[in-house]
Every structure is written in C-alpha cells, then in structure tokens.
OpenMM code with the backbone's topology and positions (N, CA, C; nanometers):
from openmm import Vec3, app, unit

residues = "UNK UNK UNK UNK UNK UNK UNK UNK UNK UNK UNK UNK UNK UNK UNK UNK UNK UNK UNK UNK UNK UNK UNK UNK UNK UNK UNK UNK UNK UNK UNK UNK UNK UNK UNK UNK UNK UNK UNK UNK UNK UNK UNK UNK UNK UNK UNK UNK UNK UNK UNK UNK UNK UNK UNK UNK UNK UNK UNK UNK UNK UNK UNK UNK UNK UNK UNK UNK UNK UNK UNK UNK UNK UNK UNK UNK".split()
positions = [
    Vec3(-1.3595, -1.7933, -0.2513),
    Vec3(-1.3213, -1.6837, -0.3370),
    Vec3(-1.1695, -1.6861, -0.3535),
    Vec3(-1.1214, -1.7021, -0.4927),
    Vec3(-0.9492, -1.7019, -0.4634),
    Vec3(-0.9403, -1.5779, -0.5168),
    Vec3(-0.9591, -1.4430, -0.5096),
    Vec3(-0.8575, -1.3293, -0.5078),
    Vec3(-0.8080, -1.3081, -0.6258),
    Vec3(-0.7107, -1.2717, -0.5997),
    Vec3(-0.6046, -1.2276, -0.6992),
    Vec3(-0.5028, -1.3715, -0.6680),
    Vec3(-0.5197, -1.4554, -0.7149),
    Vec3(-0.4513, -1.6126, -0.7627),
    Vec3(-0.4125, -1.6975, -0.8703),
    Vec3(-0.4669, -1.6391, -0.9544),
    Vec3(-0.4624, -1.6989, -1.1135),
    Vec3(-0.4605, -1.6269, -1.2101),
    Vec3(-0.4500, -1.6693, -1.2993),
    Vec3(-0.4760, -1.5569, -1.4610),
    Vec3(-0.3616, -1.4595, -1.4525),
    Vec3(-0.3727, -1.3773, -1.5128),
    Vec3(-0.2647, -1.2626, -1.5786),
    Vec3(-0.3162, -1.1224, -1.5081),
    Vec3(-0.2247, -1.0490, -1.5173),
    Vec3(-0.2256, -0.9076, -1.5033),
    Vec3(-0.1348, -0.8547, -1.6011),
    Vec3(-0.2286, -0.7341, -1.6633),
    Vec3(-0.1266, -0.6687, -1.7834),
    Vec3(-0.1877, -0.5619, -1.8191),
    Vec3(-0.1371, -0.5023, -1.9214),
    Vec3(-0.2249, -0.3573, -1.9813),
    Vec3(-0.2096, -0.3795, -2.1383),
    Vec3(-0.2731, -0.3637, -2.2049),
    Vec3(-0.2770, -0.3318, -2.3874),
    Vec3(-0.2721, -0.2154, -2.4017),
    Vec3(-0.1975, -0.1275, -2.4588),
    Vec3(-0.1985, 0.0473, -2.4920),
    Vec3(-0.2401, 0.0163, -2.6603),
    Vec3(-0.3398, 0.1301, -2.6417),
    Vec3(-0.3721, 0.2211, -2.7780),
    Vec3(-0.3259, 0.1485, -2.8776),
    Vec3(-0.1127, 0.1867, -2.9063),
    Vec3(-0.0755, 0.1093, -2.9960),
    Vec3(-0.0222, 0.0035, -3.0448),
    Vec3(-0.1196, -0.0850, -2.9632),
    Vec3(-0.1005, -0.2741, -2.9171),
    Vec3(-0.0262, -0.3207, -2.8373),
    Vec3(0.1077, -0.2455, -2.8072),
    Vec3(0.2438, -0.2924, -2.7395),
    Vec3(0.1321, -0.3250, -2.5993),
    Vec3(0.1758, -0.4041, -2.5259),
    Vec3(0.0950, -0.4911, -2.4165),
    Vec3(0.2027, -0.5581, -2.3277),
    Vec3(0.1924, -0.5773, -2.2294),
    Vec3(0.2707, -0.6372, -2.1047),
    Vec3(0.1825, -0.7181, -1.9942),
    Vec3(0.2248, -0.8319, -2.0134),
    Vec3(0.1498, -0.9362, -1.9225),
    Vec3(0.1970, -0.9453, -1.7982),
    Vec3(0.1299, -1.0507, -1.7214),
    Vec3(0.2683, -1.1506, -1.6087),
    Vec3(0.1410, -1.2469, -1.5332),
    Vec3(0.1919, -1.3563, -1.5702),
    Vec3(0.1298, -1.4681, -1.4728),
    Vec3(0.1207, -1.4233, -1.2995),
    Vec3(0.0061, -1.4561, -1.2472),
    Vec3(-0.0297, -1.4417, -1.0932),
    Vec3(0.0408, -1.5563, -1.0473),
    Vec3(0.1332, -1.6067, -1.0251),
    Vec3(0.1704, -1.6810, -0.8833),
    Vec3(0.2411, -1.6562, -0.8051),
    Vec3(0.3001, -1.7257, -0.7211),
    Vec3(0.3957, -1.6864, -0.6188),
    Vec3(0.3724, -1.5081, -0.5806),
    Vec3(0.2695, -1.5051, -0.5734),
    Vec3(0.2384, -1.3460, -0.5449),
    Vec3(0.2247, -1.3272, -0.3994),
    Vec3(0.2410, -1.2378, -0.3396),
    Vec3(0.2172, -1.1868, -0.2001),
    Vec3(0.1410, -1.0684, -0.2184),
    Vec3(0.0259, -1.0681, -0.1242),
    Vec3(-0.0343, -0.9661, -0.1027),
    Vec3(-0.0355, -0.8949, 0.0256),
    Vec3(-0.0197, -0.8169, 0.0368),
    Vec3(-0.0359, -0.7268, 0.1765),
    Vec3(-0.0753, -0.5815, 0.1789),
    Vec3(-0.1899, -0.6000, 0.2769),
    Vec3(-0.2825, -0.4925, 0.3040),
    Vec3(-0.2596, -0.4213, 0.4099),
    Vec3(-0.1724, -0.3018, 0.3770),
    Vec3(-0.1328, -0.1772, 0.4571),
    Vec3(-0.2364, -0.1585, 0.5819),
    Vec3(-0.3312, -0.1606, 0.5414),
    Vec3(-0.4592, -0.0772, 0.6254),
    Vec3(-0.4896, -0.1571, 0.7240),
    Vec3(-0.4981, -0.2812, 0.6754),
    Vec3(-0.5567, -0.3983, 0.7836),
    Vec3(-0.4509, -0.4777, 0.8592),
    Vec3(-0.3031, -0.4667, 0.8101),
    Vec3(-0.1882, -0.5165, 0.8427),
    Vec3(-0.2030, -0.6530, 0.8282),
    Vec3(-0.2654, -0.7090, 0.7127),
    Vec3(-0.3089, -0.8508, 0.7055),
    Vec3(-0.1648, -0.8695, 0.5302),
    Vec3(-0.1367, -1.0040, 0.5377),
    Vec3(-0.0515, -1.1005, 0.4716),
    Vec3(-0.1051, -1.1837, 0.3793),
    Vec3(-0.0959, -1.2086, 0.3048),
    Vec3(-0.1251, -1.4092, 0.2427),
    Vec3(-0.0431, -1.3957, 0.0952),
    Vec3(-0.0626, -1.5754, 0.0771),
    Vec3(-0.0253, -1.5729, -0.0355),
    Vec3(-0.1026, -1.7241, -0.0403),
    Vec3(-0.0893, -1.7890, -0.1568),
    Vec3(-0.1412, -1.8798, -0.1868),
    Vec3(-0.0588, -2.0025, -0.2872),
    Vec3(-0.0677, -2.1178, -0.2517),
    Vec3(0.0329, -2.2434, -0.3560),
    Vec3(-0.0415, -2.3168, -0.4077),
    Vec3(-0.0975, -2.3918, -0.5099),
    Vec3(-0.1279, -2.4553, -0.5633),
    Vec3(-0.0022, -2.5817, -0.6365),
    Vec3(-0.0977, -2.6665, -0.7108),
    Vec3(-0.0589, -2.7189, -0.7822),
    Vec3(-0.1242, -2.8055, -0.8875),
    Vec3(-0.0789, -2.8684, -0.9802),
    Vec3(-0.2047, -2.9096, -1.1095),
    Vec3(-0.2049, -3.0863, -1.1233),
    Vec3(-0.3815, -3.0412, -1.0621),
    Vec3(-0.3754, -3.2173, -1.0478),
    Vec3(-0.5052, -3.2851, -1.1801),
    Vec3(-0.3866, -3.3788, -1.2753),
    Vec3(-0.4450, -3.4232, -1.3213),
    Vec3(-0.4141, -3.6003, -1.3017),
    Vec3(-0.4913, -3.6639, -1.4537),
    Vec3(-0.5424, -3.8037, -1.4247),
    Vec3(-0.4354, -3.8380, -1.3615),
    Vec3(-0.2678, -3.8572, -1.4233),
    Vec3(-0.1762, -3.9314, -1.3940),
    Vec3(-0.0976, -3.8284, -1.2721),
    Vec3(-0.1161, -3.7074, -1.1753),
    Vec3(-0.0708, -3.7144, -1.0605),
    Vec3(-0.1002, -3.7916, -0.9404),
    Vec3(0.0123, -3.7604, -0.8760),
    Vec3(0.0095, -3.8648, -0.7275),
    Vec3(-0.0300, -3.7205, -0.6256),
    Vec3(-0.1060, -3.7681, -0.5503),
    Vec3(-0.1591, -3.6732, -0.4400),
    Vec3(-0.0506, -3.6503, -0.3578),
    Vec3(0.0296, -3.7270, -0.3294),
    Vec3(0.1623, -3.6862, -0.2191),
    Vec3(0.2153, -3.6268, -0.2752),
    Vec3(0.2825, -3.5890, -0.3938),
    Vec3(0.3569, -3.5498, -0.4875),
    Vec3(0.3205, -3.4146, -0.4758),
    Vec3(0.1991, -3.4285, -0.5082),
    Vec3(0.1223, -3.2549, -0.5689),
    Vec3(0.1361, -3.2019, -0.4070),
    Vec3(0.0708, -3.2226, -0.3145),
    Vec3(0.1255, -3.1877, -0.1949),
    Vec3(0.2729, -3.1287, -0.1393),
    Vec3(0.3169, -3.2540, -0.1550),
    Vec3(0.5266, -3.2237, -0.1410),
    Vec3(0.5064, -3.0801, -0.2193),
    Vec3(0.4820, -3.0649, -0.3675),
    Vec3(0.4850, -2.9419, -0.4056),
    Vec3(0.4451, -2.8315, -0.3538),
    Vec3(0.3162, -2.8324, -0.3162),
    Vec3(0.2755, -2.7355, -0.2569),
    Vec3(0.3626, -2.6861, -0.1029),
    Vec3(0.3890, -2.7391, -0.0283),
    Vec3(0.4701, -2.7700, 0.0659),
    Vec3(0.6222, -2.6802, 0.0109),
    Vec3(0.6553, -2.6914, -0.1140),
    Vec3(0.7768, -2.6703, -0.1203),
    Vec3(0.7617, -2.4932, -0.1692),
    Vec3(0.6460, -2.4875, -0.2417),
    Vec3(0.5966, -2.3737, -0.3016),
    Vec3(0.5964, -2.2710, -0.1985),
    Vec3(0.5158, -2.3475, -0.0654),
    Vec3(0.4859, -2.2149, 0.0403),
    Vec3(0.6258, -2.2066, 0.1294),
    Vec3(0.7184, -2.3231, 0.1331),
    Vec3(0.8639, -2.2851, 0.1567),
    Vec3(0.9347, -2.1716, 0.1374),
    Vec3(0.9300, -2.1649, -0.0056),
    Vec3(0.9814, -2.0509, -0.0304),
    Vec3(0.9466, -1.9195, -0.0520),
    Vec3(0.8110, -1.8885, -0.0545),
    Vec3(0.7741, -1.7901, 0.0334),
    Vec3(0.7359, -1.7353, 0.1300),
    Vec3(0.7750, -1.8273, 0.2592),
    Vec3(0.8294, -1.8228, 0.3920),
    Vec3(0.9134, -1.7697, 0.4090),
    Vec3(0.9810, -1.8157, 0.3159),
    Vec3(1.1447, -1.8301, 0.3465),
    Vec3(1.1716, -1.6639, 0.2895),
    Vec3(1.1176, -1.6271, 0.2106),
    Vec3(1.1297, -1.4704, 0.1704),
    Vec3(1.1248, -1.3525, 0.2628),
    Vec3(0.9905, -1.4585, 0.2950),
    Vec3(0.8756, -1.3095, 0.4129),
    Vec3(1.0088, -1.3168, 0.5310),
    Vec3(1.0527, -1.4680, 0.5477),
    Vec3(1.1408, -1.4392, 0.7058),
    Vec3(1.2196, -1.3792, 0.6875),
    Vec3(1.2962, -1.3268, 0.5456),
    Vec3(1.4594, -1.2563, 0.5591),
    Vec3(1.3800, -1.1430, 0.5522),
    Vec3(1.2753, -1.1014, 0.5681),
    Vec3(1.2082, -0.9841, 0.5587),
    Vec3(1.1438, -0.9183, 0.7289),
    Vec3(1.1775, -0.9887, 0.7740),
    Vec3(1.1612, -0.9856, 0.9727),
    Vec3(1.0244, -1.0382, 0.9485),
    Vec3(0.9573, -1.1383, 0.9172),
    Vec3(0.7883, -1.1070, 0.9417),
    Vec3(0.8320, -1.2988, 1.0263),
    Vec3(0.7325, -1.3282, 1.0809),
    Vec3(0.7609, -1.4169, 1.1787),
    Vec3(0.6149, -1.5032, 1.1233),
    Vec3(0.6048, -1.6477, 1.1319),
    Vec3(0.4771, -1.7182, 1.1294),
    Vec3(0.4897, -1.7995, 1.2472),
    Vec3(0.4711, -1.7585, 1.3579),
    Vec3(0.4479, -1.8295, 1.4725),
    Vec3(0.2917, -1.8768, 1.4560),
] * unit.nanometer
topology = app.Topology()
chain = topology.addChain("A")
for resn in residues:
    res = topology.addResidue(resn, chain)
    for name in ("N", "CA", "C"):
        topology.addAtom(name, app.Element.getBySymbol(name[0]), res)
C-alpha cells in the first residue's frame, strides 16, 4: 500500500481557481501513534542504470534525514 506517495493534492473551488502540489519529498507524522516516514523513489525506465536510480534514491532519503536531524529526531 503506498499511502499518500504519489499524485497531487489540491482543491478546485466553485469558481475554477484550483491549487495543486505534487506528493514527494513529503513527511508524514502521526501525532497519536508518534510514528514518522517518508518515502524516495525513483523512475526506472528502458535506458536507466540500477546503481544510478539507487545512488538517487540514497541521495533523496539524504536529504530528508538531513531535515528531520536539524529537527532533534534521531535514526539510530
């Protein structure tokens, strides 16, 4: 099940004016359960290299590490 990971979030009003925003680099956190995540991808087609798309992903969850830590949260 991926969640809230992909696609858009937005609203359309009445008189069309509308506001989107792509799902990535999103963090979720659940007050109640004191639970975290987030999720990295990357887009693998014919002509990617699997190390590559990896390294990315790798670099993706870097930096939202790197967020959560100036934020005191610890991933031991």
């Amino acid at each position: 099940k991926r969640g809230l990971y992909s696609g858009a979030i937005g609203y359309i009003k009445p008189d069309g004016d509308f506001d989107f925003n792509v799902v990535i680099r999103s963090i979720l956190y659940n007050s109640e359960n004191k639970y975290l995540s987030f999720s990295v991808g990357s887009a693998i087609t014919a002509a990617a290299e699997p190390e590559k798309e990896y390294e990315e992903c790798l670099l993706k969850a870097n930096a939202m590490i790197e967020v959560l830590s100036h934020q005191g949260i610890s991933f031991d």
